[in-house]
BAGUFI-333857 format. One record per residue (C-alpha): x, y, z; residue in three letters. Coordinates in steps of 0.001 Angstrom, whole numbers, plus 500000, padded with zeros to 6 digits. Example, Ala and Ser with C-alpha at 12.3 -4.5 7.8 and 13.67 -1.06 7.14 Angstrom:
<rs>
[r [512300; 495500; 507800]; "Ala"]
[r [513670; 498940; 507140]; "Ser"]
</rs>
This chain:
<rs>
[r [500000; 500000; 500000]; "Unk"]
[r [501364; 503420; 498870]; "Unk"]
[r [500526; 506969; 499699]; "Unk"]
[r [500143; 509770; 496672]; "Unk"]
[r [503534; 509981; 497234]; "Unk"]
[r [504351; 506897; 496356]; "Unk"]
[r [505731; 506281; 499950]; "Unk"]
[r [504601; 502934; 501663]; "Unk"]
[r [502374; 503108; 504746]; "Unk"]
[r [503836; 499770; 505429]; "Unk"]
[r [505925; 499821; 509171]; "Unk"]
[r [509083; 498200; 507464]; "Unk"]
[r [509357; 497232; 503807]; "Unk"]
[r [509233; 493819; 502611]; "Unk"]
[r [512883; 493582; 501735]; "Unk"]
[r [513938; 494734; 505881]; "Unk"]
[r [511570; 492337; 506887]; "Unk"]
[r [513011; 489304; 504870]; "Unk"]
[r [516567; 490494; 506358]; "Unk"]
[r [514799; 490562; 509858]; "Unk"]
[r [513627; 487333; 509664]; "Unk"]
[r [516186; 485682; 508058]; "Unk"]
[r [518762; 487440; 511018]; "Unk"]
[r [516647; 486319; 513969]; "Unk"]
[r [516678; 482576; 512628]; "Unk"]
[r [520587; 482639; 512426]; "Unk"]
[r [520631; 484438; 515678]; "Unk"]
[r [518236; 481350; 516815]; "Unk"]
[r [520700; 478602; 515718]; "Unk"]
[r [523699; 479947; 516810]; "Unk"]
[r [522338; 479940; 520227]; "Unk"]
[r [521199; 476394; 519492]; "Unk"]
[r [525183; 475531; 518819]; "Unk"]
[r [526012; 475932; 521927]; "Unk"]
[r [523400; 473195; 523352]; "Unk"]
[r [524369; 470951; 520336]; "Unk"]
[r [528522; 471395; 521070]; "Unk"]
[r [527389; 470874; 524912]; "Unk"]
[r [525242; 467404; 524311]; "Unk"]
[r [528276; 466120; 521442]; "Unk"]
[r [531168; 467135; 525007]; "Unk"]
[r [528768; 465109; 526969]; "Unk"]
[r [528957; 462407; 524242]; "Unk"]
[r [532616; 462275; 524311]; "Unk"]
[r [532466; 463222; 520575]; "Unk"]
[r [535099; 465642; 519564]; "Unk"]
[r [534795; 465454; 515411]; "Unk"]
[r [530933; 466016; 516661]; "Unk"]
[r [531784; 469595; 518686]; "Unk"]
[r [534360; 470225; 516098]; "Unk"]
[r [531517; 470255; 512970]; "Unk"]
[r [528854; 471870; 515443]; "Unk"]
[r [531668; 474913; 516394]; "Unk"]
[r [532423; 475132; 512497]; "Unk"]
[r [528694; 475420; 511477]; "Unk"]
[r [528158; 478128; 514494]; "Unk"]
[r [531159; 479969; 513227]; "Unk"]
[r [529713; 480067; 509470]; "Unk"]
[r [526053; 481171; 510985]; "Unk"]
[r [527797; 483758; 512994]; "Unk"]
[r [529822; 485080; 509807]; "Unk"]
[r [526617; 484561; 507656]; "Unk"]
[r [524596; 487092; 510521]; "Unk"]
[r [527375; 489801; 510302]; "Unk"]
[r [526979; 490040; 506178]; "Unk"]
[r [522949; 489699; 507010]; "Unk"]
[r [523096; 492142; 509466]; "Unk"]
[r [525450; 494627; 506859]; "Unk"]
[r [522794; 494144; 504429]; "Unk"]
[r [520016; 494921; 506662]; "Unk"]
[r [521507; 498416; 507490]; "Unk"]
[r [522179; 499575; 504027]; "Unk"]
[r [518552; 498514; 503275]; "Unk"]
[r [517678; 500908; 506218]; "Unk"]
[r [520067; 503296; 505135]; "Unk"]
[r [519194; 503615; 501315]; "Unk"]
[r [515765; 501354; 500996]; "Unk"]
[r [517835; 498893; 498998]; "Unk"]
[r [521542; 497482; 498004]; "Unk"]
</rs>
């Protein structure tokens, strides 16, 4: 929905919400990592907590280029 201005009366646009979204669910399984590294120690499985630190450490790199992308689309509406 626009205004004669062609501004949206939307709160956010769909684009920020998408990047919202898609942060909060990386946010949401890194914190699972650390239960999932926690129940592979109790295990006594190191190549277990080994692939469950390296998949945290990609979500956490994949949320800081997210979370870049989200402020220029705050920033300028777009990339």
């Amino acid at each position: 929905m626009t205004t004669g201005n062609g501004q949206s009366q939307q709160p956010i646009s769909n684009l920020e919400y998408d990047f919202v979204t898609v942060l909060h669910n990386k946010a949401e399984a890194v914190k699972a990592y650390d239960t999932y590294i926690q129940d592979a120690q109790q295990a006594n499985s190191q190549p277990c907590v080994e692939l469950f630190q390296k998949l945290r450490q990609s979500d956490m790199e994949q949320a800081q280029e997210i979370r870049h992308h989200l402020q220029q689309v705050l920033q300028h509406g777009k990339m």
